[in-house]
N, CA, C and O of each residue as an XYZ file, in Angstrom:
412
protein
N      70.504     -5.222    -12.957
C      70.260     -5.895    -11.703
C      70.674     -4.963    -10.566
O      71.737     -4.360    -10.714
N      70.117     -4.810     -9.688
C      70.250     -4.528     -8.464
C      71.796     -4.756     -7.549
O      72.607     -5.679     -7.623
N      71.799     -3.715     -6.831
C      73.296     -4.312     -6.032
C      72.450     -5.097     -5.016
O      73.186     -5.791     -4.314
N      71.219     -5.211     -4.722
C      70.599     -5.759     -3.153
C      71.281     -7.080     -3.445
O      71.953     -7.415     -4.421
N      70.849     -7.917     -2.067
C      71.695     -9.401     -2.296
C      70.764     -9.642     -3.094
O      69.693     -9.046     -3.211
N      71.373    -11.005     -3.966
C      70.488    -11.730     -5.167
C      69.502    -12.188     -4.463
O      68.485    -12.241     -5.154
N      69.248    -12.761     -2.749
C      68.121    -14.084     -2.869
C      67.021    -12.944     -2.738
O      65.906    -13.200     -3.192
N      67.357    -11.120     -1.873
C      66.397    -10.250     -2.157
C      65.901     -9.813     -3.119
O      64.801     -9.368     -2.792
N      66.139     -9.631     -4.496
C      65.866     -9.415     -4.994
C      65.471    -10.654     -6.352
O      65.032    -10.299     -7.447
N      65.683    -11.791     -6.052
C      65.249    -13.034     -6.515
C      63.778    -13.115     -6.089
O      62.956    -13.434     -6.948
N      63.221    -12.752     -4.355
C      62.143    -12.802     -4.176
C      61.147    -11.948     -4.840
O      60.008    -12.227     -5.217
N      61.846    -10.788     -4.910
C      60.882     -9.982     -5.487
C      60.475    -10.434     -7.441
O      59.442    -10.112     -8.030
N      61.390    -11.049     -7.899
C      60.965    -11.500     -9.159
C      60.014    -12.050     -8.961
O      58.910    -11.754     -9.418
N      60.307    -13.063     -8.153
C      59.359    -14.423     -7.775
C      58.027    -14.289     -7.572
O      57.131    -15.008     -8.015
N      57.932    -13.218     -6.795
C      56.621    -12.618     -6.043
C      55.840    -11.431     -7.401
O      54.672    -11.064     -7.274
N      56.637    -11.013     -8.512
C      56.088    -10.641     -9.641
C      55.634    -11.627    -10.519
O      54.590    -11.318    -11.094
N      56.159    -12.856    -10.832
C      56.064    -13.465    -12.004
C      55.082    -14.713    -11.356
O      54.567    -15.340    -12.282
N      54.631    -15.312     -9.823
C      53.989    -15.995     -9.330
C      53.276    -15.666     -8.614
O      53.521    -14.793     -7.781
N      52.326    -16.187     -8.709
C      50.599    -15.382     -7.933
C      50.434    -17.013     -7.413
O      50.785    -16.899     -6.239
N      50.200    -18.031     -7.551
C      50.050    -19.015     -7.118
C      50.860    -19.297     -5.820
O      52.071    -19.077     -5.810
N      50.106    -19.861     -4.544
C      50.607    -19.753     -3.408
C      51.329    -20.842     -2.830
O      52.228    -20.755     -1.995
N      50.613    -22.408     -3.616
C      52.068    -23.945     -3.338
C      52.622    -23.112     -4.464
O      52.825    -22.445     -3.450
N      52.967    -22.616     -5.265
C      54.047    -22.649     -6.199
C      54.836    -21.743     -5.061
O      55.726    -22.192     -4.339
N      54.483    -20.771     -5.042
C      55.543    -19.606     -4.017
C      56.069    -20.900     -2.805
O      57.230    -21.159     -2.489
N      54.993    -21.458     -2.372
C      55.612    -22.041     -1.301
C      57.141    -22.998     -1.819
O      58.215    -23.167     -1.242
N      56.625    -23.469     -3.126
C      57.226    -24.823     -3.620
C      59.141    -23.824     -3.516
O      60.226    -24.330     -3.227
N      58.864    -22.547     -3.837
C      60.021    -21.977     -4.493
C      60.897    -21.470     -3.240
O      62.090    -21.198     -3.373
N      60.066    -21.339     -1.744
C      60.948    -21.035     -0.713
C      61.456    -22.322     -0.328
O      62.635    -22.474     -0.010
N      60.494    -23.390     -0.347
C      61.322    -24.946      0.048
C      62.246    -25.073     -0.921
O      62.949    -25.986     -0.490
N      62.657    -24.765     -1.875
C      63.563    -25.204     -3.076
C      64.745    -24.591     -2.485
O      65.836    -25.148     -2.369
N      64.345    -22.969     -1.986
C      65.303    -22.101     -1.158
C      66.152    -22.426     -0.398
O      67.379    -22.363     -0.483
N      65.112    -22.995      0.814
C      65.993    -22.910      2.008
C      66.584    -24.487      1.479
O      67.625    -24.674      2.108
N      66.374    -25.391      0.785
C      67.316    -26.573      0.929
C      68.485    -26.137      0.238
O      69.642    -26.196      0.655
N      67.909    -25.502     -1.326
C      69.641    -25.006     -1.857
C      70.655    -24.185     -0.872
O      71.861    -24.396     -0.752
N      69.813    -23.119     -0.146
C      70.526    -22.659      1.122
C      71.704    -23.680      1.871
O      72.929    -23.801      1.862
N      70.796    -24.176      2.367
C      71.240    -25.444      3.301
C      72.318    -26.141      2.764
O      73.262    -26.547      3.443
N      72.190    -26.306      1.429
C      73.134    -27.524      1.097
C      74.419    -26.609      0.433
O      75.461    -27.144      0.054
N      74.168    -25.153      0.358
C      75.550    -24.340     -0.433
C      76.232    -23.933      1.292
O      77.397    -23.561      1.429
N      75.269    -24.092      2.470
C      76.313    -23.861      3.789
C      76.767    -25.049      3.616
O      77.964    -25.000      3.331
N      76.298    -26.256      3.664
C      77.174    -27.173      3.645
C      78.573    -27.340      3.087
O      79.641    -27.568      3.655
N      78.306    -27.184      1.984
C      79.990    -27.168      0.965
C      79.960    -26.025      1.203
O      80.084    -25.782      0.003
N      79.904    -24.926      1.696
C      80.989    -23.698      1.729
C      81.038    -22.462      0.245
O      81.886    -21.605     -0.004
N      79.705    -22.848     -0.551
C      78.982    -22.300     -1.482
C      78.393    -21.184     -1.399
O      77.868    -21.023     -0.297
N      78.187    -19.868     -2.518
C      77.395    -18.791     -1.915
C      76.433    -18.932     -1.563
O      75.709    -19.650     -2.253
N      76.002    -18.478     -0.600
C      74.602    -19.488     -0.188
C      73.769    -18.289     -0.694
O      72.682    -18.768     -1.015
N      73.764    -17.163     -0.883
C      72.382    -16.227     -1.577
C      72.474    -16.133     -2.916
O      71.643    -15.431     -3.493
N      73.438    -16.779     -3.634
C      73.333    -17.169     -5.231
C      72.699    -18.263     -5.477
O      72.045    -18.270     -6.520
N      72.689    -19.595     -4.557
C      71.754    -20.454     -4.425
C      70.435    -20.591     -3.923
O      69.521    -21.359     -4.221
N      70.546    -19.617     -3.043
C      69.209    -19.808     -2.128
C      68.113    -18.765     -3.627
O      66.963    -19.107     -3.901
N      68.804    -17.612     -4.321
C      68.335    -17.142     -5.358
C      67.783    -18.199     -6.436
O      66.601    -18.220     -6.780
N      68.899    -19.192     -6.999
C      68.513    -20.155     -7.798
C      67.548    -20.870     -7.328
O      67.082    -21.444     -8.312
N      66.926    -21.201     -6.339
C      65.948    -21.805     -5.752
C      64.535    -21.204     -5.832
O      63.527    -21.878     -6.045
N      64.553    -20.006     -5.662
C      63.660    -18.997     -5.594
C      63.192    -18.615     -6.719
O      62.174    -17.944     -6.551
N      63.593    -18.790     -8.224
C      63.510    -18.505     -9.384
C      63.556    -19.440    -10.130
O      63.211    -19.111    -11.265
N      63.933    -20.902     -9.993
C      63.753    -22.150    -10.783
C      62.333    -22.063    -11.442
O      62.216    -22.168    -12.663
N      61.632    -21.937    -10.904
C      60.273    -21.690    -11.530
C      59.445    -20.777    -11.692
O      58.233    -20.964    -11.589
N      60.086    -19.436    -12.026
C      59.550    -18.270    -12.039
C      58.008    -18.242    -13.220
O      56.882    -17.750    -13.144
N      58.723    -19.023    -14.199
C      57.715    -19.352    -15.522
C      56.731    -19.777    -15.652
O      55.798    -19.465    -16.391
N      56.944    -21.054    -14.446
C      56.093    -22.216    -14.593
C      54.590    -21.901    -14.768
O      53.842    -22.385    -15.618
N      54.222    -20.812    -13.606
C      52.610    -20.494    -13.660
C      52.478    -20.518    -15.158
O      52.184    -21.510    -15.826
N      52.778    -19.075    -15.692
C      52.854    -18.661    -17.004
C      53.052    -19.392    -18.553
O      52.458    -19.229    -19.619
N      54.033    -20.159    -18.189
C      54.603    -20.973    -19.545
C      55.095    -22.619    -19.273
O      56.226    -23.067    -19.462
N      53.547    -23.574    -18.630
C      54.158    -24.710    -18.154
C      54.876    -25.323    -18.587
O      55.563    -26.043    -17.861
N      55.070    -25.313    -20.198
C      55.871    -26.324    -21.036
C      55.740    -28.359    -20.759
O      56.558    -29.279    -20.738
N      54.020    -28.220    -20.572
C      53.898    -29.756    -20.453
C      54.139    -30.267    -21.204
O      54.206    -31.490    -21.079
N      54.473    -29.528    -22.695
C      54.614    -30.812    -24.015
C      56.787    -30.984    -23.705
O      57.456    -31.629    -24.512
N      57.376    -30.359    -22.600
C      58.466    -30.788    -22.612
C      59.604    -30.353    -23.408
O      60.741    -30.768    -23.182
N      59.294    -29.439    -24.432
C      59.984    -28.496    -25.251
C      61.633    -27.996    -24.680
O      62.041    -27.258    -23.783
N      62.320    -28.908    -25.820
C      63.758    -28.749    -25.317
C      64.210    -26.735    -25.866
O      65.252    -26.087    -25.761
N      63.091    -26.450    -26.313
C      63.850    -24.702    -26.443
C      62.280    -23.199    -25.857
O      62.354    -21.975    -25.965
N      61.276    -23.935    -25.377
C      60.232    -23.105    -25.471
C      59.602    -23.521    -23.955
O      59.559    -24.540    -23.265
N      59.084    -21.945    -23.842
C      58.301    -22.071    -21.931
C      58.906    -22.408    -20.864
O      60.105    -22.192    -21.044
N      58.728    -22.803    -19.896
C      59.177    -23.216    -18.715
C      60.747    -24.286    -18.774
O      60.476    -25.485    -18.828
N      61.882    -24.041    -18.769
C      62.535    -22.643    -17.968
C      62.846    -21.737    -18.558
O      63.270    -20.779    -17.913
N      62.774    -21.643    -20.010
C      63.385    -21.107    -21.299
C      63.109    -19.760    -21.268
O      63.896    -18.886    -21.633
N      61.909    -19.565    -20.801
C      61.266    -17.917    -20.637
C      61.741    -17.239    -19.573
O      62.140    -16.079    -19.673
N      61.736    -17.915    -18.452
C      62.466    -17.252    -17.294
C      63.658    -17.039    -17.401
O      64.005    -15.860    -17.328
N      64.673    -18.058    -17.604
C      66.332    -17.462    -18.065
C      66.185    -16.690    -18.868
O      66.434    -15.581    -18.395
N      65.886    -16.637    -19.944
C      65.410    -15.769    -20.865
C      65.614    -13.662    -20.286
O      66.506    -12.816    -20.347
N      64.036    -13.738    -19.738
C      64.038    -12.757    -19.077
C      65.099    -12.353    -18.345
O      65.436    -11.175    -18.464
N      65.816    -13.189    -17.481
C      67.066    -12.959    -16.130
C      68.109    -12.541    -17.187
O      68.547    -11.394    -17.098
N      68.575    -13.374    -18.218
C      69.655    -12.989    -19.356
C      69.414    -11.501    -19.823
O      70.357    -10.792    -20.173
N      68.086    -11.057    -19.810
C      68.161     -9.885    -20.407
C      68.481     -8.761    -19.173
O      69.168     -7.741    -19.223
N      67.732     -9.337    -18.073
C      68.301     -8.490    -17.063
C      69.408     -8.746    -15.994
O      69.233     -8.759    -14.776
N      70.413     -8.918    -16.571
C      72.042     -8.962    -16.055
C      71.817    -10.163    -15.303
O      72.054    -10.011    -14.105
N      71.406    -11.388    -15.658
C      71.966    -12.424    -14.091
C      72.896    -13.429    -14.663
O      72.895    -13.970    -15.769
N      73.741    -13.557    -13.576
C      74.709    -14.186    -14.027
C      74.497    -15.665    -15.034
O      73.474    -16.258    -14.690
N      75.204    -16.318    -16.115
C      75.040    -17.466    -16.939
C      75.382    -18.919    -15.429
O      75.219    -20.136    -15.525
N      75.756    -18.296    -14.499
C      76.048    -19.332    -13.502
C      74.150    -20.032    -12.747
O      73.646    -21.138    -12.551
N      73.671    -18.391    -12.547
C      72.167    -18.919    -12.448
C      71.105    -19.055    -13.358
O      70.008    -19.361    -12.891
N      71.227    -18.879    -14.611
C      70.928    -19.276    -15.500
C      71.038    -20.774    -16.350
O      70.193    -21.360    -17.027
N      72.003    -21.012    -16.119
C      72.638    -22.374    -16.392
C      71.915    -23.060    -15.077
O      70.737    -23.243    -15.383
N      72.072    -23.340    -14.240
C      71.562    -23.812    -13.046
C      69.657    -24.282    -12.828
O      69.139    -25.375    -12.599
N      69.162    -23.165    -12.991
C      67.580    -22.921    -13.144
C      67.752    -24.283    -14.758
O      67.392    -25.448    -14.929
N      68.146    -23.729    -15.206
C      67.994    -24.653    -16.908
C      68.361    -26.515    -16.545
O      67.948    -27.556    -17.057
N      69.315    -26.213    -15.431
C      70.008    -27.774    -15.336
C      68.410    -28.235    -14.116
O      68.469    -29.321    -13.540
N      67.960    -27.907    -14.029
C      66.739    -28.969    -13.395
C      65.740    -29.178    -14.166
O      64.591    -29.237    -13.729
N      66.020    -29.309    -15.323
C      64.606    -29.430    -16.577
C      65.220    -30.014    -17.371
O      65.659    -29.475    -18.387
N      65.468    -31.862    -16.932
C      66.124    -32.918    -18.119
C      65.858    -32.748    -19.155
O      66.636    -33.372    -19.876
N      64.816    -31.972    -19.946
C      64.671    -31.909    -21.222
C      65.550    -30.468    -21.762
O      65.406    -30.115    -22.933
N      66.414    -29.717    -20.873
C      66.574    -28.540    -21.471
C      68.039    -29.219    -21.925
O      68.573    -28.740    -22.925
N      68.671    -30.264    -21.257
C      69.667    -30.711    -21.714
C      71.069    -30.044    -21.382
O      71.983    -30.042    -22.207
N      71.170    -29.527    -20.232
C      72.022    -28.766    -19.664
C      72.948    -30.266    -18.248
O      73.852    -29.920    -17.487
């Protein structure tokens, strides 16, 4: 991983792994609210505003409509981030908004 801040270099995943343009959009609104709500409590706000930006890096790619508690969407994207150094804090996180991943 990069020393740049995470939410910079979160975009640039984002902007590799999503070509779809509401999805990009969907992933900066996800942004700026996790933003918003880690100034609130006093939270890193570019480790969140990152987790926002990458919650659905997969989705285009690996929708996982059948709901799969270990396969596709988010499983592939942490996946990938695990292999390339990101912390188990945003990993765990991205995973905890997909009731079926069971996090």
């Amino acid at each position: 991983m990069a020393t740049e801040p995470l939410a910079n270099e979160a975009l640039n995943i984002m902007h590799d792994w999503v070509q779809s343009e509401s999805l990009r959009k969907h992933g900066y609104a996800v942004a700026d609210s996790m933003k918003h709500f880690a100034q609130l409590r006093g939270d890193d706000v570019d480790l969140w505003e990152a987790v926002g930006l990458l919650h659905d890096m997969d989705y285009e790619s690996h929708p996982n409509l059948e709901r799969s508690p270990t396969e596709g969407h988010p499983f592939i994207g942490v996946a990938w981030l695990r292999d390339h150094g990101w912390s188990e804090e945003v990993c765990r996180a991205i995973l905890s908004h997909a009731d079926y991943a069971n996090v």
